[in-house]
mmCIF file as gemmi writes it, N, C-alpha and C atoms, coordinates in Angstrom:
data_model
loop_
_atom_site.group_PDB
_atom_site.id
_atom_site.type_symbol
_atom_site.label_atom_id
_atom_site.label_alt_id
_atom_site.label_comp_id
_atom_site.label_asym_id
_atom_site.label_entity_id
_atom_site.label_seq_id
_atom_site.pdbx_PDB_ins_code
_atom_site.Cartn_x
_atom_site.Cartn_y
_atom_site.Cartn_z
_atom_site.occupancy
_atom_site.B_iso_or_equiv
_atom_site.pdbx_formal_charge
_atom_site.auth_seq_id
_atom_site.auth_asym_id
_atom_site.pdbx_PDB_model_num
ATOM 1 N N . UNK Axp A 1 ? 48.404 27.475 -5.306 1 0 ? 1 A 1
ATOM 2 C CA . UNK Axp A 1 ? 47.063 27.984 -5.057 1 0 ? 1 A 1
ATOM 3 C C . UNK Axp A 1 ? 46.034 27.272 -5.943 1 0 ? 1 A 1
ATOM 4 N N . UNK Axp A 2 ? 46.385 27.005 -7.032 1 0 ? 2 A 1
ATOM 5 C CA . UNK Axp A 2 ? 45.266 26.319 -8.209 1 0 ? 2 A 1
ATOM 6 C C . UNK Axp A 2 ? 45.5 24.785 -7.808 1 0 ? 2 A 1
ATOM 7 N N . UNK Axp A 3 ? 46.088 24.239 -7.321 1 0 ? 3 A 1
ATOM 8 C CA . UNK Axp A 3 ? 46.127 22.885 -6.869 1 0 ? 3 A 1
ATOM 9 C C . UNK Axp A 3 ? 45.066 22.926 -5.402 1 0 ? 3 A 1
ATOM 10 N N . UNK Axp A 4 ? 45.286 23.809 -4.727 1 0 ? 4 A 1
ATOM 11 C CA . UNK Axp A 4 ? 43.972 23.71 -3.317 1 0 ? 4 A 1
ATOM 12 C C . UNK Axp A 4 ? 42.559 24.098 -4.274 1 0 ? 4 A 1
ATOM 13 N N . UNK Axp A 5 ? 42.417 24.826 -5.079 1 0 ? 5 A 1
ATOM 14 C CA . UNK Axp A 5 ? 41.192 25.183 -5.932 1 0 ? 5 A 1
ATOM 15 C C . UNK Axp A 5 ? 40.982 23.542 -5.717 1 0 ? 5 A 1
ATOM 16 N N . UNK Axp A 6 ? 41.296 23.1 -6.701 1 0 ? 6 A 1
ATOM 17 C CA . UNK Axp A 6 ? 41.207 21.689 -7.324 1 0 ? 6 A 1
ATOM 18 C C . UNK Axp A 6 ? 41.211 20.509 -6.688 1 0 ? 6 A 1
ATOM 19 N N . UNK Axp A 7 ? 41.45 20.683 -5.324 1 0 ? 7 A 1
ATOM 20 C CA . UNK Axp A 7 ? 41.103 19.701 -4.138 1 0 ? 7 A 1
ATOM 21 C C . UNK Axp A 7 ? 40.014 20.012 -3.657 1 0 ? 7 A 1
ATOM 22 N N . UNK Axp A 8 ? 39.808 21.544 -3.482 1 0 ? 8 A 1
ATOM 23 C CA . UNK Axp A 8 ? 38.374 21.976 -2.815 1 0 ? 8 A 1
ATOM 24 C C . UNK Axp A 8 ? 37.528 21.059 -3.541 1 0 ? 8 A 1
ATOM 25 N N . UNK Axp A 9 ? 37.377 21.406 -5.037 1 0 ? 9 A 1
ATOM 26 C CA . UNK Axp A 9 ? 36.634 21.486 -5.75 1 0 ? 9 A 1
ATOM 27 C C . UNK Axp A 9 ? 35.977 19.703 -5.6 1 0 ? 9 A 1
ATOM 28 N N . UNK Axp A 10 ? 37.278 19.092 -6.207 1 0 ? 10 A 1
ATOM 29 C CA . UNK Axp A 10 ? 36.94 17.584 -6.224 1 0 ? 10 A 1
ATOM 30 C C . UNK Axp A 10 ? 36.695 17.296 -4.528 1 0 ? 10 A 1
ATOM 31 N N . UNK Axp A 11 ? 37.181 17.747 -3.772 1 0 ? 11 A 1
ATOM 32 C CA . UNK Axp A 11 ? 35.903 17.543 -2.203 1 0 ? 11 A 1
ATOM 33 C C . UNK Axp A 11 ? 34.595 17.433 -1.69 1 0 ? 11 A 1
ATOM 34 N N . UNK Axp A 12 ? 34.644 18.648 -2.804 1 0 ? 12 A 1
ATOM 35 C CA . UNK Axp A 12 ? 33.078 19.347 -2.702 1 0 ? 12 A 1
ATOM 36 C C . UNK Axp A 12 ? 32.081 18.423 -4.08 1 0 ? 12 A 1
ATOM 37 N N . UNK Axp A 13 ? 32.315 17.905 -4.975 1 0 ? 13 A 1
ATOM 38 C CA . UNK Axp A 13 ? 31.8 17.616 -5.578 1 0 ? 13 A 1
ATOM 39 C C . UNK Axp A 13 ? 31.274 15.582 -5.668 1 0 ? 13 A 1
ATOM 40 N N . UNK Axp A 14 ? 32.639 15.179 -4.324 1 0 ? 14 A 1
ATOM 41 C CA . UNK Axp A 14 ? 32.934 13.982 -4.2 1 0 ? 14 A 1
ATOM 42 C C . UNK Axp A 14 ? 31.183 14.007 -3.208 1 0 ? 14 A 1
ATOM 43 N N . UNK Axp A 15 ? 31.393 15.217 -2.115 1 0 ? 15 A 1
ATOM 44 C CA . UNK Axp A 15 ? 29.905 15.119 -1.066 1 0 ? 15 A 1
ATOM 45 C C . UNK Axp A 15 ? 28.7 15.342 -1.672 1 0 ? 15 A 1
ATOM 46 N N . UNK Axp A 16 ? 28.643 15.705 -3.247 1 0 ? 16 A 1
ATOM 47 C CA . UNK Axp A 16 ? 27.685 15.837 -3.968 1 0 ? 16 A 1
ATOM 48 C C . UNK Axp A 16 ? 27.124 14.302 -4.093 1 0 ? 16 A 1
ATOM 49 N N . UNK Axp A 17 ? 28.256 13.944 -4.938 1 0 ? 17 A 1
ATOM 50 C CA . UNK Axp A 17 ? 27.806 12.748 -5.795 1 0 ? 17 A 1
ATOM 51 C C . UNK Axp A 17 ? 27.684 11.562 -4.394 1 0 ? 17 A 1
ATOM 52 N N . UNK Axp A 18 ? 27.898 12.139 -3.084 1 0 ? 18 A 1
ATOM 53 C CA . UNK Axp A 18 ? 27.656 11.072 -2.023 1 0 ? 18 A 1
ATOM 54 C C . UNK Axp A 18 ? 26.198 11.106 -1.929 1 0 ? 18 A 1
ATOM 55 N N . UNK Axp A 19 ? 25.551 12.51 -1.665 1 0 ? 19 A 1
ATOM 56 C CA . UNK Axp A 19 ? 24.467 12.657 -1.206 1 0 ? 19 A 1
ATOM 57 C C . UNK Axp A 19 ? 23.761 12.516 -2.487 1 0 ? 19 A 1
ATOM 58 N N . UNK Axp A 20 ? 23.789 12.255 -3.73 1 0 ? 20 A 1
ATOM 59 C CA . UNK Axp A 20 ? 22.576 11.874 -4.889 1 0 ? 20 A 1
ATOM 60 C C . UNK Axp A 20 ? 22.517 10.26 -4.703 1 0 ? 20 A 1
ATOM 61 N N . UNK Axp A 21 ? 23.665 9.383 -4.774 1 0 ? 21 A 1
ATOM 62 C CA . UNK Axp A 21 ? 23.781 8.214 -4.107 1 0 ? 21 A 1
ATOM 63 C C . UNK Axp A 21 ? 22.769 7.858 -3.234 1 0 ? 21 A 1
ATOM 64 N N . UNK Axp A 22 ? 22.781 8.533 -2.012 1 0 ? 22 A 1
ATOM 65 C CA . UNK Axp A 22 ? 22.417 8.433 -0.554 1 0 ? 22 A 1
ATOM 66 C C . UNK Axp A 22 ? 20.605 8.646 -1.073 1 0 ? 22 A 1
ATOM 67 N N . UNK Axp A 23 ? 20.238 9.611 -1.993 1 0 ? 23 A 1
ATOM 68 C CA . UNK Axp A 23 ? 19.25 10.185 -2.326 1 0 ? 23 A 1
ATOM 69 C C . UNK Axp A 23 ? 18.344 8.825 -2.809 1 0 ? 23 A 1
ATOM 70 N N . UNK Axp A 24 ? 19.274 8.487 -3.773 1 0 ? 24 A 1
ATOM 71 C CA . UNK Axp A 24 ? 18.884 7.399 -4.841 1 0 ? 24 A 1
ATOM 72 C C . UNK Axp A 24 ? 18.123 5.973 -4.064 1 0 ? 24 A 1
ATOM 73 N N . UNK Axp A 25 ? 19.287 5.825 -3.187 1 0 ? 25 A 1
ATOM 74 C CA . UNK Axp A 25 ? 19.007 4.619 -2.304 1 0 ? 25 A 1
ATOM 75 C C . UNK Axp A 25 ? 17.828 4.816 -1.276 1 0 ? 25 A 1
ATOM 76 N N . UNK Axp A 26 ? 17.547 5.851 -0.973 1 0 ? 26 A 1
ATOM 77 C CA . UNK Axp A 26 ? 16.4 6.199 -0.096 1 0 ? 26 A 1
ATOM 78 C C . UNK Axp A 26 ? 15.137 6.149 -1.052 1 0 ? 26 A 1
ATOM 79 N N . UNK Axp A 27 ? 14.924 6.392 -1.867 1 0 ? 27 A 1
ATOM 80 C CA . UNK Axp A 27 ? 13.71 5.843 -3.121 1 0 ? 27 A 1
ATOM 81 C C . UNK Axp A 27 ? 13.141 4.604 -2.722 1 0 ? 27 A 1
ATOM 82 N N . UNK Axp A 28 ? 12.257 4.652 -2.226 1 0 ? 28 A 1
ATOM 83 C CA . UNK Axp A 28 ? 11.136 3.011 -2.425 1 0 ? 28 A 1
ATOM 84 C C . UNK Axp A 28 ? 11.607 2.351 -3.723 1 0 ? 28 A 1
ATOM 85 N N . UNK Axp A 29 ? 11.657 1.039 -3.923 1 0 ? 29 A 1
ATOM 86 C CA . UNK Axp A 29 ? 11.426 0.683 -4.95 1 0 ? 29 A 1
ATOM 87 C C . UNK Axp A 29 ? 10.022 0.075 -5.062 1 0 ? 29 A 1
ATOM 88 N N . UNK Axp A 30 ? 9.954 0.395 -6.544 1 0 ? 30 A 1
ATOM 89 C CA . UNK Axp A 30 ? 7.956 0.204 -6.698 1 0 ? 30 A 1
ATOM 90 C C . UNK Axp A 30 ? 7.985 -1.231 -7.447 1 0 ? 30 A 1
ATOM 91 N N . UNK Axp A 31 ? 7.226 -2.028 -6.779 1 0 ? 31 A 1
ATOM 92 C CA . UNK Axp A 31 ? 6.826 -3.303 -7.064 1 0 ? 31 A 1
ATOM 93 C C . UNK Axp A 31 ? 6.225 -3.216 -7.95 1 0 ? 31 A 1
ATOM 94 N N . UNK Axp A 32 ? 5.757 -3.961 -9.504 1 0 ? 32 A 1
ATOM 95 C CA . UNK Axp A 32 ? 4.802 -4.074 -10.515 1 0 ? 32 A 1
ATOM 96 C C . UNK Axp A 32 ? 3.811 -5.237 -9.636 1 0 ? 32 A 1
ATOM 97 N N . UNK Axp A 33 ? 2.672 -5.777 -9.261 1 0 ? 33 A 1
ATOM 98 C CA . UNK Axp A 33 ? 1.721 -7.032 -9.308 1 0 ? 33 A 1
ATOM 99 C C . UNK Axp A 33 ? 1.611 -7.556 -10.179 1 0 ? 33 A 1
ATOM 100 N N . UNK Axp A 34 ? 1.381 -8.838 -10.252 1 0 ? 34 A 1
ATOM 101 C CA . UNK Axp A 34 ? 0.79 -9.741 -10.899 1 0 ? 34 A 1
ATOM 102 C C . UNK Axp A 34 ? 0.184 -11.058 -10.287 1 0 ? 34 A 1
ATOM 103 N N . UNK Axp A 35 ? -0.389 -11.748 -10.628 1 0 ? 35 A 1
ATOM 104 C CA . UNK Axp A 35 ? -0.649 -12.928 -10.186 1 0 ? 35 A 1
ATOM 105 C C . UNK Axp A 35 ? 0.303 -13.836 -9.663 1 0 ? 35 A 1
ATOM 106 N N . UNK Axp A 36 ? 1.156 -13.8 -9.987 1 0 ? 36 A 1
ATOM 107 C CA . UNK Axp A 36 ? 2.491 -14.763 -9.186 1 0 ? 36 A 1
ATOM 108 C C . UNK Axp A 36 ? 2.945 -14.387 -8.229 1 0 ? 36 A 1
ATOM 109 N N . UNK Axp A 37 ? 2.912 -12.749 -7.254 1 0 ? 37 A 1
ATOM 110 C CA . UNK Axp A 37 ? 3.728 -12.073 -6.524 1 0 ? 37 A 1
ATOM 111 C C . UNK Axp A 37 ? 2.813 -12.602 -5.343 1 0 ? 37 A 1
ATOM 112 N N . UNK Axp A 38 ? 3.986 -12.882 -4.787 1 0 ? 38 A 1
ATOM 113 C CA . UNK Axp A 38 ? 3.511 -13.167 -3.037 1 0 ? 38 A 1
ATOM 114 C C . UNK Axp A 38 ? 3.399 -12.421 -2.427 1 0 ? 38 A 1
ATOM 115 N N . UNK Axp A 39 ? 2.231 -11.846 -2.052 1 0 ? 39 A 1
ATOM 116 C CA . UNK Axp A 39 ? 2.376 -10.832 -0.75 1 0 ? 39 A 1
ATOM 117 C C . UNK Axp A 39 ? 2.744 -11.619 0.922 1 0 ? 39 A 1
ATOM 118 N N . UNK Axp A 40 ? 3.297 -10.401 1.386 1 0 ? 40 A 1
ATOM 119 C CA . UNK Axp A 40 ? 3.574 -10.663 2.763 1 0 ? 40 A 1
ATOM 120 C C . UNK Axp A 40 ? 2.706 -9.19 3.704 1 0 ? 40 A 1
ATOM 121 N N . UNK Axp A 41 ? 1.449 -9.215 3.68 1 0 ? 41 A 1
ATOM 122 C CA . UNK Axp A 41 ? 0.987 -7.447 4.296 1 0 ? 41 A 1
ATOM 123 C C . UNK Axp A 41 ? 0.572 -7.898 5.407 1 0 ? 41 A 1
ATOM 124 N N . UNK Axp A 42 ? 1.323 -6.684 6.778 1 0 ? 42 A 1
ATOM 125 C CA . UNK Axp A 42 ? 0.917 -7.003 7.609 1 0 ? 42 A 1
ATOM 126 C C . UNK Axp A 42 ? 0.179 -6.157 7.955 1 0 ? 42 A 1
ATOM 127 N N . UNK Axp A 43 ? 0.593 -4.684 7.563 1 0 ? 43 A 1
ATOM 128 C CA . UNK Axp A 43 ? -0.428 -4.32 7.921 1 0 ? 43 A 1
ATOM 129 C C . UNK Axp A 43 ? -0.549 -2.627 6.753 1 0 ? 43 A 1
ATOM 130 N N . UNK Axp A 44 ? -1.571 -1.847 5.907 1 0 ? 44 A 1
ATOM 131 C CA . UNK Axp A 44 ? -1.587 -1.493 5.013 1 0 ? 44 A 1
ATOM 132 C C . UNK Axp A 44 ? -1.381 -0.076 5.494 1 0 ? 44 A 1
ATOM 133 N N . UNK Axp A 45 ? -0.392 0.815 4.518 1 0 ? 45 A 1
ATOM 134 C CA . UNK Axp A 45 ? 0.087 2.001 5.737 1 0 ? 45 A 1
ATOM 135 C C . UNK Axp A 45 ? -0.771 3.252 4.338 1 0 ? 45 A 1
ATOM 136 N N . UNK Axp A 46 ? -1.22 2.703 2.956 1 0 ? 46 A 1
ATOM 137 C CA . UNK Axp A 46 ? -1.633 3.64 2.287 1 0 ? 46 A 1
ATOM 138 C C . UNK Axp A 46 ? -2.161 3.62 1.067 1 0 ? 46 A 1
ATOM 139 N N . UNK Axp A 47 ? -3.2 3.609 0.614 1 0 ? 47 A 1
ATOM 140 C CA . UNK Axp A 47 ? -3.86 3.056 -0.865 1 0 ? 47 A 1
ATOM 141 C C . UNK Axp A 47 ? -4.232 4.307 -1.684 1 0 ? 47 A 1
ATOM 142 N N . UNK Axp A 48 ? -4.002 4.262 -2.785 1 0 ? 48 A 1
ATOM 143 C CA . UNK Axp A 48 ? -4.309 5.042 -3.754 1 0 ? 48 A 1
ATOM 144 C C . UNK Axp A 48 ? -5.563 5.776 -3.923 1 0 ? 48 A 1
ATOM 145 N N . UNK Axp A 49 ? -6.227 6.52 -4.461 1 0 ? 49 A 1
ATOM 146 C CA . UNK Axp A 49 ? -7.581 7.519 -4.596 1 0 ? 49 A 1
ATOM 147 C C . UNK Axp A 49 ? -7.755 6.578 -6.098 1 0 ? 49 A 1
ATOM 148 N N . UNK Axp A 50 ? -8.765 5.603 -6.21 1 0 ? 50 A 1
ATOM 149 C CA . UNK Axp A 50 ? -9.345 5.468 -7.341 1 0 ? 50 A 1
ATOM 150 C C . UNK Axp A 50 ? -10.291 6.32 -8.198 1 0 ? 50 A 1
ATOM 151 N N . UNK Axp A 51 ? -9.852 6.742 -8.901 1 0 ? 51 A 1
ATOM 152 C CA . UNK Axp A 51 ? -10.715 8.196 -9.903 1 0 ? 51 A 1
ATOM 153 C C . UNK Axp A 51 ? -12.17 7.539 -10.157 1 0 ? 51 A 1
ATOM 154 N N . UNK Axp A 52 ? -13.16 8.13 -10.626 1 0 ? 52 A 1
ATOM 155 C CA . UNK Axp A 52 ? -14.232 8.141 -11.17 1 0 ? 52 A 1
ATOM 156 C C . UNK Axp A 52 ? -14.914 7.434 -12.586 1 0 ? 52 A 1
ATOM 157 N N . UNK Axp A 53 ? -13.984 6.851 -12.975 1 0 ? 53 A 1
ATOM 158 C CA . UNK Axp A 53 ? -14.494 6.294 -14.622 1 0 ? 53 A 1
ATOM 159 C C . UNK Axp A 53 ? -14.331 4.951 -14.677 1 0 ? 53 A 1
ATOM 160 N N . UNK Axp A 54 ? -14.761 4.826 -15.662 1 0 ? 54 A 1
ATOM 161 C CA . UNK Axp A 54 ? -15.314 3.609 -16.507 1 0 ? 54 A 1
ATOM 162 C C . UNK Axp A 54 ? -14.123 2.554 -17.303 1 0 ? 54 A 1
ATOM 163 N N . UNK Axp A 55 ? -13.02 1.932 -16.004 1 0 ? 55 A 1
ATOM 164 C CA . UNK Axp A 55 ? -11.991 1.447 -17.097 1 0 ? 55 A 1
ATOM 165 C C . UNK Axp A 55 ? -11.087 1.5 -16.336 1 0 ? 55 A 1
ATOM 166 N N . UNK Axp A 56 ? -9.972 0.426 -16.257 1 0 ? 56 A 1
ATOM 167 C CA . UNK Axp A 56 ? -9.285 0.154 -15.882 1 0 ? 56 A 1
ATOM 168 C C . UNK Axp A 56 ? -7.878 1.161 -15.174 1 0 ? 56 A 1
ATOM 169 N N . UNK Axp A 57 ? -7.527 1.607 -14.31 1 0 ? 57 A 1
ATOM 170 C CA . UNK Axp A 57 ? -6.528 2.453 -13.566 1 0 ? 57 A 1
ATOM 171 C C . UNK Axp A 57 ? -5.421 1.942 -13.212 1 0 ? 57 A 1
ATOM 172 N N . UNK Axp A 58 ? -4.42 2.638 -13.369 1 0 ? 58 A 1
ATOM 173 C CA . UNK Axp A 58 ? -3.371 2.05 -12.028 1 0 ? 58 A 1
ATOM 174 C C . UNK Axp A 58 ? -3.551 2.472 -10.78 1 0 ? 58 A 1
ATOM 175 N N . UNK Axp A 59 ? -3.066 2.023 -9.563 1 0 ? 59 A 1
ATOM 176 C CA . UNK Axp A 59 ? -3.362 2.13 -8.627 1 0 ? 59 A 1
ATOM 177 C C . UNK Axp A 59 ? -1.981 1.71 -7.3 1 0 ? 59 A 1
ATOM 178 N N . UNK Axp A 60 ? -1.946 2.275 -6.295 1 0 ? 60 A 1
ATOM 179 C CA . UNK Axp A 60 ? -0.365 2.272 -5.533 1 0 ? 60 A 1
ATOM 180 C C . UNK Axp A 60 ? -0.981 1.84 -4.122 1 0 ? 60 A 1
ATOM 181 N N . UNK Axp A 61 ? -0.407 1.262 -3.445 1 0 ? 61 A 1
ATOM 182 C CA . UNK Axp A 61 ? -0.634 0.724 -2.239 1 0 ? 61 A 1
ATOM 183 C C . UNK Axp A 61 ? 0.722 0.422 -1.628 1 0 ? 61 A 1
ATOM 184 N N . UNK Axp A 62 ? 0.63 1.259 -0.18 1 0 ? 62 A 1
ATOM 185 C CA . UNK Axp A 62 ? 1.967 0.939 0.302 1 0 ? 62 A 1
ATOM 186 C C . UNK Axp A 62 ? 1.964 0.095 1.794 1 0 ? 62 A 1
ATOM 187 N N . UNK Axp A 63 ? 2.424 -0.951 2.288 1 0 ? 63 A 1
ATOM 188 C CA . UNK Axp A 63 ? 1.966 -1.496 3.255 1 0 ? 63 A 1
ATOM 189 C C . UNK Axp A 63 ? 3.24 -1.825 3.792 1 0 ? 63 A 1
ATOM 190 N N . UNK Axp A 64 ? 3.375 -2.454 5.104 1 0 ? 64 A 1
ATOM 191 C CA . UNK Axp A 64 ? 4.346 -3.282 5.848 1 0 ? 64 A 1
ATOM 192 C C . UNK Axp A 64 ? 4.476 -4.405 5.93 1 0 ? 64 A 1
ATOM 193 N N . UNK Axp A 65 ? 5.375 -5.382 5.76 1 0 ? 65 A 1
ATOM 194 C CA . UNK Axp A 65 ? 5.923 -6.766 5.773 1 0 ? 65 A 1
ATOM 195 C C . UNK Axp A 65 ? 5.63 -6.941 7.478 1 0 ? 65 A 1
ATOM 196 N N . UNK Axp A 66 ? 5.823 -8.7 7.472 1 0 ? 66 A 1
ATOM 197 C CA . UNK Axp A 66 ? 5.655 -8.769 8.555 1 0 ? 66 A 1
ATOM 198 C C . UNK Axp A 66 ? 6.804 -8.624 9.047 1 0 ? 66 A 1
ATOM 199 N N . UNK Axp A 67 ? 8.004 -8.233 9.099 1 0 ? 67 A 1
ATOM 200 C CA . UNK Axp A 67 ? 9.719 -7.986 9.263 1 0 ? 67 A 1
ATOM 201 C C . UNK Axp A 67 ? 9.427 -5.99 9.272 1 0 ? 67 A 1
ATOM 202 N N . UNK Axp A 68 ? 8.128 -5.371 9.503 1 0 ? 68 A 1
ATOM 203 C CA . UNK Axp A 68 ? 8.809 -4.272 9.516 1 0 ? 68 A 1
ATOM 204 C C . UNK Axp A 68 ? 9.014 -3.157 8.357 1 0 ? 68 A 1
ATOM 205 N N . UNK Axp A 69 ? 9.688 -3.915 7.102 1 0 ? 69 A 1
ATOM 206 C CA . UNK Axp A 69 ? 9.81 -3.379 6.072 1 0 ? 69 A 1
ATOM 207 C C . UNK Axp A 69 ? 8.631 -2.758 5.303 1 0 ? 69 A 1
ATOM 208 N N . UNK Axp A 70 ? 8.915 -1.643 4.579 1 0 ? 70 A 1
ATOM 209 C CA . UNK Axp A 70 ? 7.804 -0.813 3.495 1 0 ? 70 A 1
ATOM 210 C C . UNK Axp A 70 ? 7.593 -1.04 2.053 1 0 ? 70 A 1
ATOM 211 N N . UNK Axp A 71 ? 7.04 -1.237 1.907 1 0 ? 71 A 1
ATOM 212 C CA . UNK Axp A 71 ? 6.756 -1.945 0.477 1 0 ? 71 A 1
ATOM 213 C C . UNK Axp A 71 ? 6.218 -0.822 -0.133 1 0 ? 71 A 1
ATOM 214 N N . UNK Axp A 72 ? 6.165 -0.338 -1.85 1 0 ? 72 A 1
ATOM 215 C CA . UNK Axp A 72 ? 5.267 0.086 -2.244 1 0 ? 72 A 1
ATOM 216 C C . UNK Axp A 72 ? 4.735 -0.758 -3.823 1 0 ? 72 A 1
ATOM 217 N N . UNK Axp A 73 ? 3.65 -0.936 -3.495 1 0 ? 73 A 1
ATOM 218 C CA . UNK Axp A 73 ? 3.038 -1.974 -4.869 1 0 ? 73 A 1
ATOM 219 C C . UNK Axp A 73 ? 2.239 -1.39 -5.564 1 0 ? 73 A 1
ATOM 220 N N . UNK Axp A 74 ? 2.706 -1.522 -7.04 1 0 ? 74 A 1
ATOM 221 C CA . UNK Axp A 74 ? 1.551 -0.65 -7.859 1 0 ? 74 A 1
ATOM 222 C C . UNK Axp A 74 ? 0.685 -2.023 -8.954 1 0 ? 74 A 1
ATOM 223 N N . UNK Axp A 75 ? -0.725 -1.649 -9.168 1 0 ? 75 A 1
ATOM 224 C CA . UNK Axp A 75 ? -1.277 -2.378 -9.481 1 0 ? 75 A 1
ATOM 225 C C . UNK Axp A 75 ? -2.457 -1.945 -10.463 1 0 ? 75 A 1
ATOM 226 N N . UNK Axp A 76 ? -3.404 -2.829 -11.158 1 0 ? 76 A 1
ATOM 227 C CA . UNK Axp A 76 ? -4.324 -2.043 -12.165 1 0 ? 76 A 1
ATOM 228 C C . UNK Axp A 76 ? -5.788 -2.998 -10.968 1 0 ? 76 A 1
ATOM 229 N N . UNK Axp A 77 ? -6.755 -1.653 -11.191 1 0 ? 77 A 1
ATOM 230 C CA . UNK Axp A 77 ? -8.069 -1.583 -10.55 1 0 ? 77 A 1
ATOM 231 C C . UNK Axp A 77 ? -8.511 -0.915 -11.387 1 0 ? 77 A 1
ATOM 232 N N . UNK Axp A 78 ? -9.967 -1.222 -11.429 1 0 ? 78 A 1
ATOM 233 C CA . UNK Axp A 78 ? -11.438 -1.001 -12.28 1 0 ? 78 A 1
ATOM 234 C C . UNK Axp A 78 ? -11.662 0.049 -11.557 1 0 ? 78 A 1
ATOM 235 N N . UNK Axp A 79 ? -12.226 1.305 -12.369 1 0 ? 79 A 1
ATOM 236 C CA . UNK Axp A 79 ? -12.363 2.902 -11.379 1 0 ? 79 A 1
ATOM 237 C C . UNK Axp A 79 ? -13.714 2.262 -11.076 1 0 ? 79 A 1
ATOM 238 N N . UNK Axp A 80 ? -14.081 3.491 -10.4 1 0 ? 80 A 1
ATOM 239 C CA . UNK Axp A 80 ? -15.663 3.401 -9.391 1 0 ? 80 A 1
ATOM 240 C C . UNK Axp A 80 ? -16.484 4.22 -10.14 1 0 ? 80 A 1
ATOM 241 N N . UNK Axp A 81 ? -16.402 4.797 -11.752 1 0 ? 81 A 1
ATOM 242 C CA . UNK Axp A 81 ? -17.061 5.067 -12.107 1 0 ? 81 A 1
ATOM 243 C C . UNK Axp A 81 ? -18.314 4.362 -13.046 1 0 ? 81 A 1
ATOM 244 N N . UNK Axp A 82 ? -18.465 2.858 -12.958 1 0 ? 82 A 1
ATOM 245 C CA . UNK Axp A 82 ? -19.375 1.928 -14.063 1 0 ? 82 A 1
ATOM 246 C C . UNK Axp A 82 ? -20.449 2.106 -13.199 1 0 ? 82 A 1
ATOM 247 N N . UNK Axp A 83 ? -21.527 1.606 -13.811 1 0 ? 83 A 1
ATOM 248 C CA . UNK Axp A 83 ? -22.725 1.738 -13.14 1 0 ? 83 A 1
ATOM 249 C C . UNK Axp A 83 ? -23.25 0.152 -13.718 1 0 ? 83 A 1
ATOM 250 N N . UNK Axp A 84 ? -23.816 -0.492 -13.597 1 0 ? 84 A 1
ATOM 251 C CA . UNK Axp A 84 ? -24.853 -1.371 -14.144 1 0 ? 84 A 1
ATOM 252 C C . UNK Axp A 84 ? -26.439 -1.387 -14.097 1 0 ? 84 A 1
ATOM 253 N N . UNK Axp A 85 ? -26.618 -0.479 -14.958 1 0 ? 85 A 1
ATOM 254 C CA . UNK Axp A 85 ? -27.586 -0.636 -15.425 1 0 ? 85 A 1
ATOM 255 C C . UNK Axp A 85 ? -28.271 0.758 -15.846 1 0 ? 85 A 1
């Protein structure tokens, strides 16, 4: 009887550690920018809310390759809060 415990158990815990796996791999991976990165956008599926101030932000943009694929790219933008003058 304690040997079926112990099969259940490691069964049940094997479909765990499948589905955090499965979880893991479904995660976007987030691109850093820089000046060297090649974009490929075909077409832009979602851009970030730039806040209000005076100074540099990060900022996320998620778009499509021309193959289809989802990208998500994070990047630094100047907020919309400066004024000149």
């Amino acid at each position: 009887m304690k040997s079926l415990l112990v099969l259940a158990l490691v069964g049940v815990s094997s479909f765990a550690l499948a589905d955090e796996i499965n979880t893991a791999s479904a995660q976007p991976v987030v691109q850093q920018y820089d000046y060297s990165t090649n974009l490929d956008i075909a077409k832009v599926i979602s851009l970030s809310t730039i806040p209000n101030v005076c100074e540099v932000v990060p900022a996320t943009m998620v778009y499509e390759d021309h193959q289809g694929q989802r990208h998500t790219l994070e990047y630094r933008a100047m907020g919309n809060g400066c004024t000149n003058g």
